[in-house]
C-alpha positions as CSV (number, residue, x, y, z in Angstrom):
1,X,-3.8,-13.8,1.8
2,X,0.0,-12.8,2.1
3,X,1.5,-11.6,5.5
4,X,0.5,-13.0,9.1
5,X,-2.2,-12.9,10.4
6,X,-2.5,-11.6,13.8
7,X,-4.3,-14.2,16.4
8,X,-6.3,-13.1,19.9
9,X,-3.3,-12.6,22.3
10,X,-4.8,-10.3,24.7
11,X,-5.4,-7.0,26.2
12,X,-4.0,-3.6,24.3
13,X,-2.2,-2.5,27.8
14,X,0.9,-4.0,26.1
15,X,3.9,-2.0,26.3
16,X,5.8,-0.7,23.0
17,X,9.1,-0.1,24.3
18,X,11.0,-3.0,21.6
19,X,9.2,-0.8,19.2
20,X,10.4,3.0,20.5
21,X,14.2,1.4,20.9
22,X,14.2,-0.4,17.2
23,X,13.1,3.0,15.9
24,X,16.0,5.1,18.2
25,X,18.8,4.1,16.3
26,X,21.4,6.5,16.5
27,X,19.4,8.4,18.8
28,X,17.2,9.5,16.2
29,X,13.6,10.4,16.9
30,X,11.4,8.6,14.2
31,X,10.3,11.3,11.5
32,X,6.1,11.2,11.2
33,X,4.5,11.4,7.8
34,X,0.8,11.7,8.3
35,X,-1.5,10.7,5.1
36,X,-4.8,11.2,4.5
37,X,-7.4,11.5,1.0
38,X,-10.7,12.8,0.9
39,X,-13.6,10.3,0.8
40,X,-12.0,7.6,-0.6
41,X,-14.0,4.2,0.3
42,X,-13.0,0.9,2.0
43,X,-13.3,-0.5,-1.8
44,X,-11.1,2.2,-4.0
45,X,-7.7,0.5,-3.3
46,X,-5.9,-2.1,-5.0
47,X,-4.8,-3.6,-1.8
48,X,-8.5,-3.9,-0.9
49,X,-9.5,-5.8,-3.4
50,X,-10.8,-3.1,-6.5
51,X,-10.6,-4.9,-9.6
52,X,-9.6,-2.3,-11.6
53,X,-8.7,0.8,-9.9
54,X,-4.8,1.5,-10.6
55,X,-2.7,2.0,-6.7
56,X,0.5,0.7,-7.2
57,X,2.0,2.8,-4.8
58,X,-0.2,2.2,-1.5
59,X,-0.1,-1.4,-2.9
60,X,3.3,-1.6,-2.4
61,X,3.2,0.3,1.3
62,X,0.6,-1.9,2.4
63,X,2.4,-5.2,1.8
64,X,5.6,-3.7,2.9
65,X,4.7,-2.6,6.0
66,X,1.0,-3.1,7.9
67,X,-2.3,-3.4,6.3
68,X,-5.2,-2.3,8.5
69,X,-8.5,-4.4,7.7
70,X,-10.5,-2.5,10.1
71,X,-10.0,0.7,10.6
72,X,-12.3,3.6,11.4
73,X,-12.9,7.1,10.8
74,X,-14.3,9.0,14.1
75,X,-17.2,9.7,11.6
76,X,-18.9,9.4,8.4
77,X,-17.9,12.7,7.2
78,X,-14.3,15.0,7.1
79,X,-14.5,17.6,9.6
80,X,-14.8,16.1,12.4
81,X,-12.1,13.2,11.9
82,X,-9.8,15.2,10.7
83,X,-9.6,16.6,14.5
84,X,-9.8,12.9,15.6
85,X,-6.4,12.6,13.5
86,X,-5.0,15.8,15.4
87,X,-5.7,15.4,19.1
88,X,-6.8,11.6,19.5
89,X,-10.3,12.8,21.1
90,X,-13.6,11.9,19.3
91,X,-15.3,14.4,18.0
92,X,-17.8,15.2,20.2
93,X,-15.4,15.9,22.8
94,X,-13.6,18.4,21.0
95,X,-16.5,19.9,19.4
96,X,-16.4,20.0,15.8
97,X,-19.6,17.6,15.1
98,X,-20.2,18.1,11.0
99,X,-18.5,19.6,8.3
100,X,-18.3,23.8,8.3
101,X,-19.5,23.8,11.8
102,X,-16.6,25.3,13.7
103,X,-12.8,25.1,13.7
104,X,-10.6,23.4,16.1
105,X,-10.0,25.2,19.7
106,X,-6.9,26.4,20.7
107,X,-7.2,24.5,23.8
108,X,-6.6,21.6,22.4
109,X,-3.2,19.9,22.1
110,X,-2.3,18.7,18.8
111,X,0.2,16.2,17.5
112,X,1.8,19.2,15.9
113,X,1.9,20.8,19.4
114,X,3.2,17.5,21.2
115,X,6.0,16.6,18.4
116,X,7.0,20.7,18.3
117,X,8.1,20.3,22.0
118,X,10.1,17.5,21.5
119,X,12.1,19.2,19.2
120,X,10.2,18.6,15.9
121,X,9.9,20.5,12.7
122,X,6.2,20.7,11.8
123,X,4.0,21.3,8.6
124,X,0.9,20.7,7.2
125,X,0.0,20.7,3.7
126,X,-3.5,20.3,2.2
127,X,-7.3,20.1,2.9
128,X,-7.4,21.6,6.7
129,X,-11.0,21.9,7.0
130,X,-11.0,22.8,10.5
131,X,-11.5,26.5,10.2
132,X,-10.6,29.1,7.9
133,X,-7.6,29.8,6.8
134,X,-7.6,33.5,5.8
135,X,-8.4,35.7,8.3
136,X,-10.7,38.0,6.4
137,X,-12.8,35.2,5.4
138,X,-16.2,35.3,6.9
139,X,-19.2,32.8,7.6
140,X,-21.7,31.7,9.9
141,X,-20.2,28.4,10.4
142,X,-17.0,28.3,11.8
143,X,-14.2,30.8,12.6
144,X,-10.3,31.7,11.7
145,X,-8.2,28.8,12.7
146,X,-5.3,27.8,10.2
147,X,-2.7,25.1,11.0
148,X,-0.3,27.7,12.6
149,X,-2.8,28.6,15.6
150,X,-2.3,24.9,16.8
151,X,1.3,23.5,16.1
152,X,2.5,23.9,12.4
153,X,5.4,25.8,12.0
154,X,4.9,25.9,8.2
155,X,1.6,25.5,6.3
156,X,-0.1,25.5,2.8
157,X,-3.9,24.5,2.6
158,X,-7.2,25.2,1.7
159,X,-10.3,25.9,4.1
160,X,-12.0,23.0,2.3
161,X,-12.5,21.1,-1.1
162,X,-11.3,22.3,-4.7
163,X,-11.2,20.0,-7.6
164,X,-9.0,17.6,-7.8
165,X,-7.5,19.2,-11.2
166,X,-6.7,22.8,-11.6
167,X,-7.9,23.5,-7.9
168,X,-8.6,27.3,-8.7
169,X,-10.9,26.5,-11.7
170,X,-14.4,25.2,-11.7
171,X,-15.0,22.1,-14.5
172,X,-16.7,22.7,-17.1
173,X,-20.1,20.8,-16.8
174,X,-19.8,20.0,-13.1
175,X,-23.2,20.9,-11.7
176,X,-22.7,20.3,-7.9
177,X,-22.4,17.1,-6.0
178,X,-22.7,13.8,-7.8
179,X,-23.0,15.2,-11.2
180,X,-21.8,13.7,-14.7
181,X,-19.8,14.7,-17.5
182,X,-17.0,16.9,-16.5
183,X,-14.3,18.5,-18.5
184,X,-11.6,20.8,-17.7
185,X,-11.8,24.9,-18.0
186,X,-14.4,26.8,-16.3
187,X,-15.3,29.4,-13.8
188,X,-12.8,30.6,-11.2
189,X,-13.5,28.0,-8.0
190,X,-13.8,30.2,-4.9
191,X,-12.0,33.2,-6.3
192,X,-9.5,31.2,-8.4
193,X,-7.1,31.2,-5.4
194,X,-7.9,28.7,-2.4
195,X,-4.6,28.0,-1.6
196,X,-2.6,29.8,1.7
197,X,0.7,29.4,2.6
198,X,2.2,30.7,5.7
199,X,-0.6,33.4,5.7
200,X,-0.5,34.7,2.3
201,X,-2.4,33.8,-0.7
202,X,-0.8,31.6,-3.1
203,X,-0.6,32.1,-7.1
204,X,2.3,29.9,-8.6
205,X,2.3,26.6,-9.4
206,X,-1.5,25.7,-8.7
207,X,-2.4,24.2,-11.9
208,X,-2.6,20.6,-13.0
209,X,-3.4,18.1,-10.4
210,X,-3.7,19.1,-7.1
211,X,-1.9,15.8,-5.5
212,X,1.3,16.9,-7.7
213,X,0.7,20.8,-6.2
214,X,0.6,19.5,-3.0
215,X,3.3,17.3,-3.0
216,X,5.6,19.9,-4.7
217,X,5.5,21.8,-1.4
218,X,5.9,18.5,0.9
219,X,9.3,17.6,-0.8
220,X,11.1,20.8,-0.2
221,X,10.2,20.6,3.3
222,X,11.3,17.1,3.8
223,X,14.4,17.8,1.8
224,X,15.3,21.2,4.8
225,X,14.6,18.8,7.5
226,X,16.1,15.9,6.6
227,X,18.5,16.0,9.2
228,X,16.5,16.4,12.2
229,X,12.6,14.9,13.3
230,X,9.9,16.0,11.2
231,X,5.9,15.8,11.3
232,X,4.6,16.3,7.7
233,X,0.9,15.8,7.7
234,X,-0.6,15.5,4.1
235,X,-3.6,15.9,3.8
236,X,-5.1,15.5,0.1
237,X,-8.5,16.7,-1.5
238,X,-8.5,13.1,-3.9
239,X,-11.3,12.2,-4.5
240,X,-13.4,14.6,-3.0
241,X,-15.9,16.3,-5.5
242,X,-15.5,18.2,-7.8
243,X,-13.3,15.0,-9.3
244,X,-11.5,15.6,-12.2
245,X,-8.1,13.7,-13.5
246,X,-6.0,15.2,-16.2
247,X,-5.8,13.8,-19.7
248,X,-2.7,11.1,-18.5
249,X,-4.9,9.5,-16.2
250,X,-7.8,9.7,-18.2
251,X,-6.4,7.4,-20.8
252,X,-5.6,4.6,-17.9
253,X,-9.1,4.4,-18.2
254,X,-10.5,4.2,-21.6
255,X,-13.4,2.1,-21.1
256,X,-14.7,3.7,-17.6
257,X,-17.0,6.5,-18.9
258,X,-16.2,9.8,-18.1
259,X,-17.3,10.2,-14.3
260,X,-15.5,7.2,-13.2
261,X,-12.4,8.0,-15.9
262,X,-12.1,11.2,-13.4
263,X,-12.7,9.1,-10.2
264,X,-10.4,6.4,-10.6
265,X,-7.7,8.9,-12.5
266,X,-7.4,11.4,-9.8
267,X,-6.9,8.9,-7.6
268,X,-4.4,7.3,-9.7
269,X,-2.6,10.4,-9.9
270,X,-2.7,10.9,-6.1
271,X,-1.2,7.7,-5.2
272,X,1.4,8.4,-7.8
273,X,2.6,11.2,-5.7
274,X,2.9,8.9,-2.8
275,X,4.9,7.2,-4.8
276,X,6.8,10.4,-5.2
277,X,7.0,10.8,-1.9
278,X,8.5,7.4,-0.6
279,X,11.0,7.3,-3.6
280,X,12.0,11.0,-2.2
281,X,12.6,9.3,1.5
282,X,14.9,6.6,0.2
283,X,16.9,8.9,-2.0
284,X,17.4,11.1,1.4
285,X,18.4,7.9,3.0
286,X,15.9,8.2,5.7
287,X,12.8,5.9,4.9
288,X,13.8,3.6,7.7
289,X,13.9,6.7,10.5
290,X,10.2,7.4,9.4
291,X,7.0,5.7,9.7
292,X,4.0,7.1,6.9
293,X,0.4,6.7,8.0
294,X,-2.1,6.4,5.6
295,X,-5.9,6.2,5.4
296,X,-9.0,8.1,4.2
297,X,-11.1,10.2,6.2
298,X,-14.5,8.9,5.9
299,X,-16.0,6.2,3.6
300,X,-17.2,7.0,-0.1
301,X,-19.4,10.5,-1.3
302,X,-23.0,9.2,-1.3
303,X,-23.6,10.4,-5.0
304,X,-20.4,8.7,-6.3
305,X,-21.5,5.5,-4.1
306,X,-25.0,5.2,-5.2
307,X,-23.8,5.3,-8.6
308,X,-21.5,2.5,-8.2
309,X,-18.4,4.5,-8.6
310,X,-17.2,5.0,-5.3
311,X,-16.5,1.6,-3.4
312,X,-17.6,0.6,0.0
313,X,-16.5,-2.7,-1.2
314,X,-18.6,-5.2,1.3
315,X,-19.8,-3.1,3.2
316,X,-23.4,-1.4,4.1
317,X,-23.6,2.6,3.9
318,X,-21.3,5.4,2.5
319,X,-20.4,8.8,3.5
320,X,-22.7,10.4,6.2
321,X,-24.0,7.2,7.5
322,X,-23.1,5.3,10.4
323,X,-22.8,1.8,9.0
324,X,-19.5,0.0,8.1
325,X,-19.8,1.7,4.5
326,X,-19.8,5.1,6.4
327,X,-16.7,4.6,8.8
328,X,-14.3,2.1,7.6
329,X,-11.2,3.4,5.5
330,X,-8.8,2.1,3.7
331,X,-5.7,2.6,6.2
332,X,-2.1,1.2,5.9
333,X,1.6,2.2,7.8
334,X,4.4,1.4,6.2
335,X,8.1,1.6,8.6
336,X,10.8,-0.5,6.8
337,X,13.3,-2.3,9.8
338,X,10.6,-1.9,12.0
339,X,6.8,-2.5,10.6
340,X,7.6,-6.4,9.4
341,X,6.5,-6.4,5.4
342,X,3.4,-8.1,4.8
343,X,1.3,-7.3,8.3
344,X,-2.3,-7.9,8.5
345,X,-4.4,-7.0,11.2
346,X,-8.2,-7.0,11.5
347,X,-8.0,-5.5,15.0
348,X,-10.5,-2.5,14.9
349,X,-8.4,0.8,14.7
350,X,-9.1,4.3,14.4
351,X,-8.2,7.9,13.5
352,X,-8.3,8.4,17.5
353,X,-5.1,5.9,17.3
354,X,-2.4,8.2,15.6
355,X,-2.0,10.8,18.5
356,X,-1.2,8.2,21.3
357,X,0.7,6.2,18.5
358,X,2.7,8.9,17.5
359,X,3.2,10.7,21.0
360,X,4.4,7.7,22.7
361,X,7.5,7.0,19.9
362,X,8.1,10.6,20.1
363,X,9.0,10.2,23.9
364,X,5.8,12.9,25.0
365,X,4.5,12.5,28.4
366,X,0.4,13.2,28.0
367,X,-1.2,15.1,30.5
368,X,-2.9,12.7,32.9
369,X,-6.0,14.2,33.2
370,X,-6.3,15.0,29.1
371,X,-9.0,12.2,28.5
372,X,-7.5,10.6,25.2
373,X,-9.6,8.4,23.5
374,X,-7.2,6.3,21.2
375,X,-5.1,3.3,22.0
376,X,-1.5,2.8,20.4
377,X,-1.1,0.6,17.6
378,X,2.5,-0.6,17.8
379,X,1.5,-3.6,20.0
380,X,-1.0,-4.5,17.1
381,X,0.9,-3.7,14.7
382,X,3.5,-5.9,15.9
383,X,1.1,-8.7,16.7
384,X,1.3,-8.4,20.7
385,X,-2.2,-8.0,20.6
386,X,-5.2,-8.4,18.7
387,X,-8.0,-7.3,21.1
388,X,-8.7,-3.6,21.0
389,X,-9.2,-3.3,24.4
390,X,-11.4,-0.7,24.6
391,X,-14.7,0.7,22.8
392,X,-14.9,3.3,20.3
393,X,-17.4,6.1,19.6
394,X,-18.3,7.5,16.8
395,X,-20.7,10.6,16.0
396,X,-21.3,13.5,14.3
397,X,-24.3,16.0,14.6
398,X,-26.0,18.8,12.6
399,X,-28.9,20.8,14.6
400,X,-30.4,22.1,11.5
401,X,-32.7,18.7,10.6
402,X,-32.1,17.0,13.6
403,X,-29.3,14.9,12.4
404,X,-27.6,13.1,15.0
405,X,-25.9,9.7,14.3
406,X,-23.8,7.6,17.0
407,X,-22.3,4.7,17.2
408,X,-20.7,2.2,20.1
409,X,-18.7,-0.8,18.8
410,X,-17.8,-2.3,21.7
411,X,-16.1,-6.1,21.2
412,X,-17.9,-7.3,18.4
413,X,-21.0,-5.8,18.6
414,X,-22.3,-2.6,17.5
415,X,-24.7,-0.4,18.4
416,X,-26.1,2.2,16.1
417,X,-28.6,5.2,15.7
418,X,-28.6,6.0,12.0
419,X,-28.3,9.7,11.0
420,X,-31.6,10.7,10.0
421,X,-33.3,13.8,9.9
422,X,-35.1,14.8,12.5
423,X,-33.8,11.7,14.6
424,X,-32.3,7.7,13.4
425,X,-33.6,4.4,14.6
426,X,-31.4,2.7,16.7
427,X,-30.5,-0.8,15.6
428,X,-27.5,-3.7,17.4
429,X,-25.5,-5.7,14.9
430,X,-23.2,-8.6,15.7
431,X,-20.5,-7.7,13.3
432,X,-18.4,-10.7,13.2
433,X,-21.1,-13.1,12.2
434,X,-22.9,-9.9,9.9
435,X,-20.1,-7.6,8.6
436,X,-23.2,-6.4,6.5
437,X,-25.4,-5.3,9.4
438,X,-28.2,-6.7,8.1
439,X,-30.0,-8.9,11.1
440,X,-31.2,-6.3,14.3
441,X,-30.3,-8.3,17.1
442,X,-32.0,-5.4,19.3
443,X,-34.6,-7.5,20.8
444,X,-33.2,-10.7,20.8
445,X,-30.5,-9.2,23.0
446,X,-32.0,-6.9,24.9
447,X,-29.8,-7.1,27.9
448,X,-27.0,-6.3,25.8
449,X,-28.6,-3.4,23.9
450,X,-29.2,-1.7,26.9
451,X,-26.0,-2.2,28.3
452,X,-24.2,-0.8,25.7
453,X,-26.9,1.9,25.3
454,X,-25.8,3.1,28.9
455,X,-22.3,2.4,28.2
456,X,-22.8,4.7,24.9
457,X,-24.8,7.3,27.2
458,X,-21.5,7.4,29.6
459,X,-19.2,8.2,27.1
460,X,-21.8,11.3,25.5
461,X,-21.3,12.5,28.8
462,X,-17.8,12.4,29.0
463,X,-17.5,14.0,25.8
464,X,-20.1,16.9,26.7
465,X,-18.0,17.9,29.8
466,X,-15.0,17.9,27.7
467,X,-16.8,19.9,25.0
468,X,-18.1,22.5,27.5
469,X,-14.3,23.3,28.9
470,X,-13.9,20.6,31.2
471,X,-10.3,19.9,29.9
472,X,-8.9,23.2,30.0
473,X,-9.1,27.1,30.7
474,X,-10.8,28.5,27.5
């Protein structure tokens, strides 16, 4: 394996200031580019290992920059780690447990809001997923809360998924989740118009693949703030269902059938825009004043998983479980003069990292009593350390079922209660010596499992008082 490797050093209390000088040249504030796709598995990248899936592109950032081997999503599913990405809090201390369950609180502070003081342009583009985005809309779970009510400056998203092709058009054939042939043309997908920018809805240029729509808005905004710091948080739909590809990327894939032809090609297409986008910061002369984070936000769709489509690559579970499968992403950073090329890390990281991360090279002072759950990965990254430090939580909940999964990886052990309806069984792994959590160490440890059982039940209740308003004046 290329790149070093990064050997136990010690404790993540490590200071990053060689870091936050190397990236201050010219008393320039580094510019944040903040990546994410939609239920892409551990497995569905070239730099992971896929034997056939096409990703030059994050290839190429992953051995130029940092390659994450471990890296977590705050849960199995998008909602809530999307907020994870935004305020550095798992999700049950923000309070948005599953999908379409709520929006995120004003209360909270953002990276949007943080990087906005400190002089920042800000924007989101994308998936938001964390409340509606039109204020007329109306449902019975969640509430109006577009990127602008917590940081963005500029915007242009969607409340939630649209096909990965033609977002304002349901494809032909597609049936709901996990379903077979598709093709392009249909019905009108949620009104034919899902996209809002800046408040209004958007008509022009929303055809073809929806990567290459986003993206078209992401450049023009890079392009105006070239000369100054900038936060660009990209969110895409790929390859969140319904998954379609256009005809180029279907024929990269002759051989696939048609479901995976659309898997693999919308993906394909996406990190072909990433592509775009990094070409786009070297022709600006800027790509080594900016550091791009990206990873997925939840492992792969069960249906596409179960039919071997979707990769989890080694790992148990998929989307909405609490094993590996369910939680581990594919995740990379890429910082050229400052990120050395070819960076490995298996230190376990997580979508709670990138608000601490990101805050401290930004020069924000955090609030001291705003529990923040993340670490910052600059001493990892830069092989200072190799112990996280601390545990991690993971979660999400739905009341309708019972459906309440949780999770406490704390060294290498892990302690889970799967996400079952109507309540999970709650098992201990040892997940350096069984990456595939299959041996329940449960009784043979049982000291253990209740420590971290109490240790899991301390950090529930931190999160509840946070949840209930602990943190600030609602």
């Amino acid at each position: 394996m290329k790149g070093k490797r990064i050997l136990l050093l010690g404790c993540m209390c490590v200071s990053s200031v060689m870091v936050v000088s190397a990236a201050r040249k010219a008393d320039k504030d580094p510019n944040i580019i903040m990546i994410m796709s939609d239920d892409q598995g551990w497995g569905d990248v070239g730099f992971n290992g896929h034997p056939e899936l096409l990703t030059p592109n994050l290839d190429n950032m992953a051995e130029s920059g940092v390659r994450f081997d471990r890296f977590y999503a705050a849960a199995p599913l998008c909602s809530p780690t999307r907020g994870s990405c935004l305020t550095g809090r798992y999700p049950f201390r923000f309070g948005i447990l599953a999908a379409h369950t709520g929006g995120m609180r004003v209360g909270e502070t953002t990276v949007a809001e943080m990087l906005k003081k400190q002089g920042y342009a800000t924007a989101f583009f994308g998936k938001w997923h964390m409340g509606w985005v039109r204020e007329d809309d109306f449902g019975t779970r969640g509430f109006y809360s577009p990127p602008s009510h917590h940081g963005y400056d500029e915007w242009f998203a969607t409340t939630s998924a649209v096909p990965t092709y033609n977002p304002g058009i349901t494809p032909k054939g597609w049936k709901g989740w996990g379903s077979g042939k598709v093709d392009l043309g249909g019905e009108p997908w949620k009104g034919g118009f899902p996209y809002v920018q800046n408040g209004e809805e958007v008509r022009e240029n929303i055809s073809g693949d929806d990567s290459r729509v986003i993206m078209d808005r992401v450049i023009p905004f890079i392009e105006k703030n070239k000369d100054r710091p900038f936060l660009a948080t990209v969110w895409f739909h790929t390859p969140h269902e319904p998954v379609v590809a256009g005809e180029e990327y279907l024929k990269m894939y002759p051989e696939a059938g048609n479901l995976r032809q659309n898997y693999y090609g919308c993906i394909t297409a996406m990190d072909d825009q990433i592509g775009r986008l990094r070409s786009e910061l070297r022709k600006l002369g800027i790509e080594k004043n900016t550091i791009l984070f990206f990873c997925s936000d939840n492992g792969p769709a069960d249906p596409l998983a179960r039919k071997g489509i979707a990769s989890a690559g080694p790992f148990k579970g998929h989307k909405h479980t609490m094993y590996e499968g369910g939680l581990l992403v594919p995740a990379c950073a890429e910082w050229p003069g400052v990120i050395e090329p070819g960076t490995t890390t298996e230190v376990r990281c997580s979508t709670v990292d990138f608000v601490p991360t990101i805050g401290k090279l930004a020069g924000y002072k955090f609030k001291s009593k705003l529990p923040i759950d993340g670490i910052d990965l600059m001493p990892v990254i830069n092989g200072e350390v190799s112990e996280r430090g601390r545990d991690l939580f993971f979660g999400y909940r739905r009341l309708y079922q019972g459906t309440d999964g949780k999770v406490l990886i704390s060294g290498d052990y892990k302690l889970v209660t799967t996400a079952a309806k109507g309540g999970g069984e709650t098992f201990l792994f040892d997940l350096k010596n069984d990456p595939g959590e299959t041996t329940d160490l449960s009784k043979k440890m049982p000291e253990r499992f209740d420590a971290m059982m109490k240790k899991r039940a301390e950090i529930e209740t931190s999160c509840q008082l946070s949840r209930d308003g602990a943190d600030y004046a609602y």
